[in-house]
N, C-alpha and C positions, 0 to 999 in steps of 0.2 A: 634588752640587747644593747652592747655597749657600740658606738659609734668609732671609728678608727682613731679620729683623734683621742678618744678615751681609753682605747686599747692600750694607746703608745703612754698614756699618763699612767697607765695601770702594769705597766711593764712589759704587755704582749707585745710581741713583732708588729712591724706596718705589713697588712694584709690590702691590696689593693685591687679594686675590684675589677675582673676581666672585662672588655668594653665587646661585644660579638657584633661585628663589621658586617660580616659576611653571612647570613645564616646557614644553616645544614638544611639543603636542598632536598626537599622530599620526593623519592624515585620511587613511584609504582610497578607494580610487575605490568601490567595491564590499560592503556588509555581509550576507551571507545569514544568514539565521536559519532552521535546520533543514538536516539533512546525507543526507537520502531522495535519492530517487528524483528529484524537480524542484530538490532544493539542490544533488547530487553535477552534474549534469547542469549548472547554472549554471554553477559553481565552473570544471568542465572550460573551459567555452565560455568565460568569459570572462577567466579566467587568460592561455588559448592564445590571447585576443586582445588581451595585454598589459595588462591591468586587473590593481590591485593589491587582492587579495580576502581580507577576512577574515568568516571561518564561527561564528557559535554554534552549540553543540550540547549540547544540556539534560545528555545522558550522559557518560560517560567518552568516551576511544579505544578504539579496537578491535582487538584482538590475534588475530589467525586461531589462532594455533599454539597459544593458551592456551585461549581461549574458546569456539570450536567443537569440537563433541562428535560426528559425525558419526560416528567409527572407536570411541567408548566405549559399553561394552558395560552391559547396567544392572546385573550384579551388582559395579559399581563405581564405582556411586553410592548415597547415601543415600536406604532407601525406593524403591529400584530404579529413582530419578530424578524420581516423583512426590509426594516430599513424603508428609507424617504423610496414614495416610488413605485417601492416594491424589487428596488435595482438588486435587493440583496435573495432574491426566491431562487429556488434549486440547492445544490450543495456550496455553503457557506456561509447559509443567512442564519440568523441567531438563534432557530432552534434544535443547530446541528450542535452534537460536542464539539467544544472551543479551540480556534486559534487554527482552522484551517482556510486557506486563502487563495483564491486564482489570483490575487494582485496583491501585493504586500508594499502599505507606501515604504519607501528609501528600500526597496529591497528588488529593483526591476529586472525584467530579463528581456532579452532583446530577439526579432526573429529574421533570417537573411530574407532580403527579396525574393517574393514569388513564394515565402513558405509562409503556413498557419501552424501553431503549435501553440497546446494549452500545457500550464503548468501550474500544477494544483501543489500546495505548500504548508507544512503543518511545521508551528511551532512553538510544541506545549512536548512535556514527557509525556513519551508513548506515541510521540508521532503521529501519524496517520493511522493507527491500528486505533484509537479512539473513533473514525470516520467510517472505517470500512463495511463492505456488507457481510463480513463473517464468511464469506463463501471457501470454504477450504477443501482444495482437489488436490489428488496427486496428482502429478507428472506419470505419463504412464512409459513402459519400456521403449518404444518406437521413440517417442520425444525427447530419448538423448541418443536416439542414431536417425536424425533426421535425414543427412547427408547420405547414409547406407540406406534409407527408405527409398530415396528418392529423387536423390541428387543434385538436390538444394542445398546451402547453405553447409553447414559443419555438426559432425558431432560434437556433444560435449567429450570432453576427456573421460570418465564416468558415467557409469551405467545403471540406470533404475536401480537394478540390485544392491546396491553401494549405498543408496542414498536412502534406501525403505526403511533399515531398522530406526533410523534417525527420524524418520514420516511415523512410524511407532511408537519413537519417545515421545514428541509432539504431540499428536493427540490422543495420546495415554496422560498425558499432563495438563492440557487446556480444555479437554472438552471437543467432540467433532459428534453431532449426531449425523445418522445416513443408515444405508440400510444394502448388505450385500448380496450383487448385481452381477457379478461376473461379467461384465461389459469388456471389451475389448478394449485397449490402451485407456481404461479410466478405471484404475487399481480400485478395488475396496481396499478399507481400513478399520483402523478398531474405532468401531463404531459406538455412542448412545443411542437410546432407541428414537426414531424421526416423530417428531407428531402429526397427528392424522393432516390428512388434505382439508382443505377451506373449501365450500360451494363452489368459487371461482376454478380453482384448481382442479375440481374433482371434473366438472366440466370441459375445460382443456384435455384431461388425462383420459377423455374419452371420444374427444376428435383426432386427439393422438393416435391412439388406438385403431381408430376407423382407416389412419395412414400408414401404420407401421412404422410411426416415429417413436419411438424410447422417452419414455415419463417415467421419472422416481422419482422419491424421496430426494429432496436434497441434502446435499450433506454442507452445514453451516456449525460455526465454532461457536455452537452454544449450547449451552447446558440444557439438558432434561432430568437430568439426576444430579444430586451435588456433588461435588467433585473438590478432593480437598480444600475445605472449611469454604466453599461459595457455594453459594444458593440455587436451585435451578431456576430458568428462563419463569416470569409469572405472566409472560405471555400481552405484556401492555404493546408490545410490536413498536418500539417506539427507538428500537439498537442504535440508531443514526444517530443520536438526541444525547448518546451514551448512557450509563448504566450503574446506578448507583449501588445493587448489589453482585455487580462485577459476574452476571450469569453469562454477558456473552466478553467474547475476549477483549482484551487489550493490552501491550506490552506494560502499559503503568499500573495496572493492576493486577495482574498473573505474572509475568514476569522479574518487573523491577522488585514487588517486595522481597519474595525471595533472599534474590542478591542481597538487598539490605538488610534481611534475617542474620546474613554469616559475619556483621559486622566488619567484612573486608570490601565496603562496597561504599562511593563517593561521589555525586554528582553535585556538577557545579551548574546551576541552570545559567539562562542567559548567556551562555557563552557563544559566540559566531567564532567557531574553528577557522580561519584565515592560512593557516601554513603547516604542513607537515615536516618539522626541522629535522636536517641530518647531520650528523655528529661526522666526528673525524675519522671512524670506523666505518663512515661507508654506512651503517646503520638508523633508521629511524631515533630518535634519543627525545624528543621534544614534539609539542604542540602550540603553536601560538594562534591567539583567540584575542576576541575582544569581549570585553566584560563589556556588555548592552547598558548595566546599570549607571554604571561612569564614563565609559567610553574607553577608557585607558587598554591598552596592550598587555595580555598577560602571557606565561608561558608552564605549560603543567608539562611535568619530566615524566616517562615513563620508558618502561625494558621494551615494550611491543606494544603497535597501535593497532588499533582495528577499527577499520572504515565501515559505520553502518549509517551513514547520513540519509542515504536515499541514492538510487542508481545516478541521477544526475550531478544530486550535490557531491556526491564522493568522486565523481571525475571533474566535476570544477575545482574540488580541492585539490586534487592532484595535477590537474593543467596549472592553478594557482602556485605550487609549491615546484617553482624552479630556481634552478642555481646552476654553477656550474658544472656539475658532474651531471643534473637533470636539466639540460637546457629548455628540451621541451616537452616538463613535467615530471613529477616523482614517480618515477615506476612506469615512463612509458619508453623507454629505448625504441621496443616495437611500431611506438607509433600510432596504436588500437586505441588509446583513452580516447573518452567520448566518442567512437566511432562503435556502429552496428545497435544505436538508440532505434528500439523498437516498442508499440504500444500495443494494443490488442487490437482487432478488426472489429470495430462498434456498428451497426444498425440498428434503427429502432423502429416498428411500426406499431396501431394502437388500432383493434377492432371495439365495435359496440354492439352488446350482444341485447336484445329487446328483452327474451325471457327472465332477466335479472331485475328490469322491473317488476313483473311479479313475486320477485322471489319476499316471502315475510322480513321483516325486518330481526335478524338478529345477534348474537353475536359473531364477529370475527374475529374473534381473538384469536391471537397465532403469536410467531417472533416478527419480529420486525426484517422481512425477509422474507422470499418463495419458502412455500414447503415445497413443494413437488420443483425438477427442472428438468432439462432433454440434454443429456450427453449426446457428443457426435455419433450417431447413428449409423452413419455409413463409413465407416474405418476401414479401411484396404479394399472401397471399391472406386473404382474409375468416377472420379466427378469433372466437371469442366475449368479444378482448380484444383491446388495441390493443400495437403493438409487438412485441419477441419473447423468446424467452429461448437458450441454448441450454445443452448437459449434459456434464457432467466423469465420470468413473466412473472405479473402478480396484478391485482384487481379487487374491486370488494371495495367495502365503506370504512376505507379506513378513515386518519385525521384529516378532514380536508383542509386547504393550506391557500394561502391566497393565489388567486387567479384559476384553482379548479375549476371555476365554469363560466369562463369567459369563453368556451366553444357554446357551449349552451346561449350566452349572452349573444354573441354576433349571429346565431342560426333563427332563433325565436325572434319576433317582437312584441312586443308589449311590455307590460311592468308591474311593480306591486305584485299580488296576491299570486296571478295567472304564471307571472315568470318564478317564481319563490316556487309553485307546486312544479312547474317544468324541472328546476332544479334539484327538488327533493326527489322528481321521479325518477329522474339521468344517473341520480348519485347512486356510486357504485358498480356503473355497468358496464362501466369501458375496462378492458382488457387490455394492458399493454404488454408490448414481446420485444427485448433484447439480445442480439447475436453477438457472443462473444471467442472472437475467432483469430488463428495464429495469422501472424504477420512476419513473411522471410524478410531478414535483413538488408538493406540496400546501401550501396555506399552513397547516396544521395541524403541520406538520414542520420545525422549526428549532431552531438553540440561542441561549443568550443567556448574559450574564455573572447570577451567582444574586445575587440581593442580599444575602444574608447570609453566602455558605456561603467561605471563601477561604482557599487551600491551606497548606502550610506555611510559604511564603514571602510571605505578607499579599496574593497575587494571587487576586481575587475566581474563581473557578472557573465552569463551564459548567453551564447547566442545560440539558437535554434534554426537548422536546415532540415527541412522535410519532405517528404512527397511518399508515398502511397504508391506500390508497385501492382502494377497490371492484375496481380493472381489478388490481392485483396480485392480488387473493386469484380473481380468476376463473385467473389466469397460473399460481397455485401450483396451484388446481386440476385444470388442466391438465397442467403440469408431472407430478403425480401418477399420471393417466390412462394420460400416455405408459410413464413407469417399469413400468407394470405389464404395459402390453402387449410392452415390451421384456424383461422379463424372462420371461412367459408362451411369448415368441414365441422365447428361447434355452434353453426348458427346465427353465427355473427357476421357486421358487414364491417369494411376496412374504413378507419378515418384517420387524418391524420396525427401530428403530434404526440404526444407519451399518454399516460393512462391518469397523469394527473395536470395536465394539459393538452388534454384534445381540442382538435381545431378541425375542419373543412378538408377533406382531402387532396390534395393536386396529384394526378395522376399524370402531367403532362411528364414529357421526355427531359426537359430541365430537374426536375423535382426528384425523378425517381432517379439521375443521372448522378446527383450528389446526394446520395442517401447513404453515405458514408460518416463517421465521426470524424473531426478534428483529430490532428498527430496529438498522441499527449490526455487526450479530453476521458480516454476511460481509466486514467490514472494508473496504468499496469506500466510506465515509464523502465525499462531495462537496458542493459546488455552493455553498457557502456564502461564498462572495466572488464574484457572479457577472460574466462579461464583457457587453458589449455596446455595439451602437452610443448606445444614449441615455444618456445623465447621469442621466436622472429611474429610471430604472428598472432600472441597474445601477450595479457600481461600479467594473470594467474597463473599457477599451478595449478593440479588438480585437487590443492587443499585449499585453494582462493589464497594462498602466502606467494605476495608479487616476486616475478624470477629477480627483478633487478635489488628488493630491497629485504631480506629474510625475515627481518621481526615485523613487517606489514603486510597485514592479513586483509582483508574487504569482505564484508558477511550482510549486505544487501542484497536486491536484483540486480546487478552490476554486473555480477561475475557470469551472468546468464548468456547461454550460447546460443538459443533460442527461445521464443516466444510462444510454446504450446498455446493452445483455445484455454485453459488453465490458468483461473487467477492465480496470480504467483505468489501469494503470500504465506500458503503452506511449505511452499519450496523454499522461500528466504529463510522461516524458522529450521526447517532441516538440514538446509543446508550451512546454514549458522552454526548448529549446533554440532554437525559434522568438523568443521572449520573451528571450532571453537576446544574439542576435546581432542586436535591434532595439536593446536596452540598449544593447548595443557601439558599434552605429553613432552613436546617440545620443551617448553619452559624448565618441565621436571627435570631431562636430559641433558640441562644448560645448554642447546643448541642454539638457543636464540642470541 
């Protein structure tokens, strides 16, 4: 190849070379921020409907084979997995799947006077759907006309009906075993087949019975049959730990590949989403982030954004992203961002049932998860609160974990030989029961950007107000009631703490007076971007497409109008997914 100067020696024209200043701006159809449970779910849908999509996600990628610990034993890990201490036991210590956190150093949140609020925080692909317990319910008809029930609180704009075929895609596609009940406002689905009850369980489902409480099958988002090209569940019970052949769900593993099948699909990890930029049109056009790896400010262009961070991070990003047409927040005219933050209504008591010492020692292999659980059993009758809850339980020898028998340790004394047989006796016999129940909105209850307080990255952080309205704390005390009679009624006696921290019971009026969960602590965090028909009074439509800004969508718990007794993460996916094939049509129609 000749050089220009040779050119001109050789007789060709001077050809000189363009200098590109500026480069050509890459414009996606598509930008999601957040890689959960409603971001995996988008990404799928609208990939597979030829959109060209690129993903923030605050964490790294995610490696099953390196990162999940599920088959590691704790004498091979440091501090047998939970850290100097032991500071790191319960959800977060290291042999839970990676990268979720109550406390993220440089990354704080702050809580108003006189409030408690926990905030649990994942930041790896896939989000929190790596952590969860697979419990997948629908929403049933009554829980989006709450308001018409009962004269609490608001309908959703949308009705059961609207949202089931989309509850149909979803676990036609991920897996949901369960078994149909015809139950009153708690839908059957298409189901895989449940597996049998465990001793502990089959136990319970027969004091149940003696009370006319409702025991099934539960229905958890995990495999019993394979289900395109994944393996079913082999039963190590160990979901929490995550899952290296992808038998129970997770958005980075059932979701995100997908998207990346149709080669229109782009995630930039480590990206902290900072700003929702608006163009001159009035329109969403931009997203500005910070790349974690360097620290520097970047900005990814896209036609339509869609908010699945997490019901709180996606109304901090939007109280974050003001200017002048959004003074106070993108897409909140109304006012509603971060207002109507509601968590589930948590209780927990723990019975010790004797006859489980006896029981031979031998397998319990199951999922890592209740088989059997109590949907709310009294649905449209008169109770001393409105709404309902219903109860998760589980028990048995499974992996003990540090401080399992520090109740055993403070009740015994002695040592050596005598306390080692007290403890191989105990192990296994405690029964623990969780009540998980709606929680009406209150305007005492929301988050906001902290005016002072801003993380490592110059992003002002959340502050949390909370309190717990009168009709929960009647529901936790209820919740209480049952536990006891449930366990009175299979032969057991009540103690206190969880089922892998029992302790001494307190029965005094203080103890049982706050047997309620922390705001935040059962991790079902919602409602803080809500949908609806009016403009004035929300900040969705009833496609979750915000009224103030048309190509931004929100496809987490955000848009939720309520908090049914219903883990919501079957609802995020459907409702994602509903939200995501409006997007579609949309885009096809040049509307956006």
């Amino acid at each position: 190849m000749l050089c220009a100067y040779s050119r001109r020696a050789h007789g060709e024209p001077w050809r000189i070379p363009m200098l590109q200043l500026n480069p050509v701006k890459k414009i996606y159809d598509v930008c999601i921020i957040g890689s959960g449970a409603g971001g995996g779910t988008a990404a799928k849908v609208l990939t597979e409907g030829g959109l060209n999509v690129v993903m923030l996600e605050a964490g790294p990628r995610l490696d099953p084979d390196k990162d999940f610990k599920e088959h590691v034993w704790p004498y091979q890990l440091p501090h047998r997995g939970v850290g100097i201490g032991g500071r790191q036991a319960g959800i977060g210590n290291e042999f839970m799947a990676p990268n979720g956190f109550w406390e993220i150093e440089g990354e704080p949140y702050t809580t108003a006077p006189g409030s408690t609020f926990r905030w649990f925080r994942s930041r790896i692909e896939g989000g929190r759907t790596n952590h969860w317990g697979r419990i997948a319910l629908r929403f049933g008809p009554a829980d989006f006309k709450a308001h018409s029930t009962d004269g609490m609180g608001d309908d959703w704009p949308i009705a059961y009906e609207e949202l089931a075929p989309y509850y149909d895609k979803v676990e036609s596609f991920i897996g949901v075993f369960g078994s149909k009940e015809n139950i009153p406002n708690s839908p059957d689905g298409i189901f895989m087949p449940p597996p049998r009850p465990r001793c502990t369980e089959t136990l319970i489902k027969k004091a149940c019975d003696q009370l006319n409480i409702t025991c099934v099958p539960s229905r958890l988002a995990i495999l019993t049959k394979p289900l395109n090209g994944r393996d079913p569940c082999h039963y190590c019970a160990q979901c929490g730990r995550g899952c290296k052949s992808a038998s129970n769900f997770s958005s980075s593993q059932v979701m995100i590949p997908p998207a990346a099948a149709t080669g229109r699909f782009t995630m930039i990890a480590n990206a902290m989403a900072r700003e929702i930029v608006i163009g001159d049109t009035g329109k969403a056009e931009a997203v500005s982030y910070i790349d974690k790896t360097t620290s520097s400010e970047q900005r990814v262009y896209a036609k339509a954004v869609v908010l699945a961070a997490s019901a709180c991070e996606s109304a901090r990003l939007l109280l974050n992203s003001r200017s002048a047409s959004f003074p106070n927040g993108l897409a909140n005219s109304s006012g509603v961002v971060g207002r109507y933050l509601m968590d589930s209504v948590g209780s927990d008591l723990a019975g010790y049932f004797p006859q489980l010492e006896k029981m031979p020692i031998h397998n319990h292999d199951g999922v890592g998860g209740m088989h059997l659980y109590m949907p709310w059993w009294r649905f449209g009758k008169k109770n001393e609160f409105l709404r309902g809850y219903h109860i998760e339980f589980g028990g048995g020898r499974d992996l003990p974990g540090v401080g399992g028998f520090d109740g055993v340790c403070e009740e015994q004394e002695g040592y050596g030989v005598s306390l080692k047989q007290k403890c191989r006796s105990s192990y296994g016999t405690v029964i623990g029961f969780s009540g998980r129940g709606e929680m009406i909105p209150n305007d005492k209850s929301f988050c906001e950007p902290d005016p002072e307080v801003k993380d490592k990255w110059g992003i002002p952080v959340l502050r949390f107000h909370w309190a717990w309205g009168e009709n929960e704390m009647k529901m936790a005390a209820d919740m209480q009631e049952t536990f006891r009679s449930i366990i009175q009624a299979g032969g057991g006696t009540v103690i206190g703490g969880t089922r892998r921290h029992p302790k001494p019971h307190d029965d005094s009026p203080q103890q049982t007076a706050v047997n309620i969960s922390k705001g935040g602590e059962i991790i079902h965090e919602l409602g803080t971007v809500r949908m609806g028909n009016d403009a004035k009074t929300s900040a969705l439509n009833r496609n979750c497409q915000a009224h103030d800004v048309k190509n931004l969508f929100v496809a987490d718990a955000a848009p939720f109008v309520t908090n049914p007794d219903k883990n919501p993460t079957l609802s995020i996916m459907a409702l994602s997914w509903r939200t995501s094939e409006y997007l579609l049509d949309q885009a096809k129609k040049g509307e956006l």
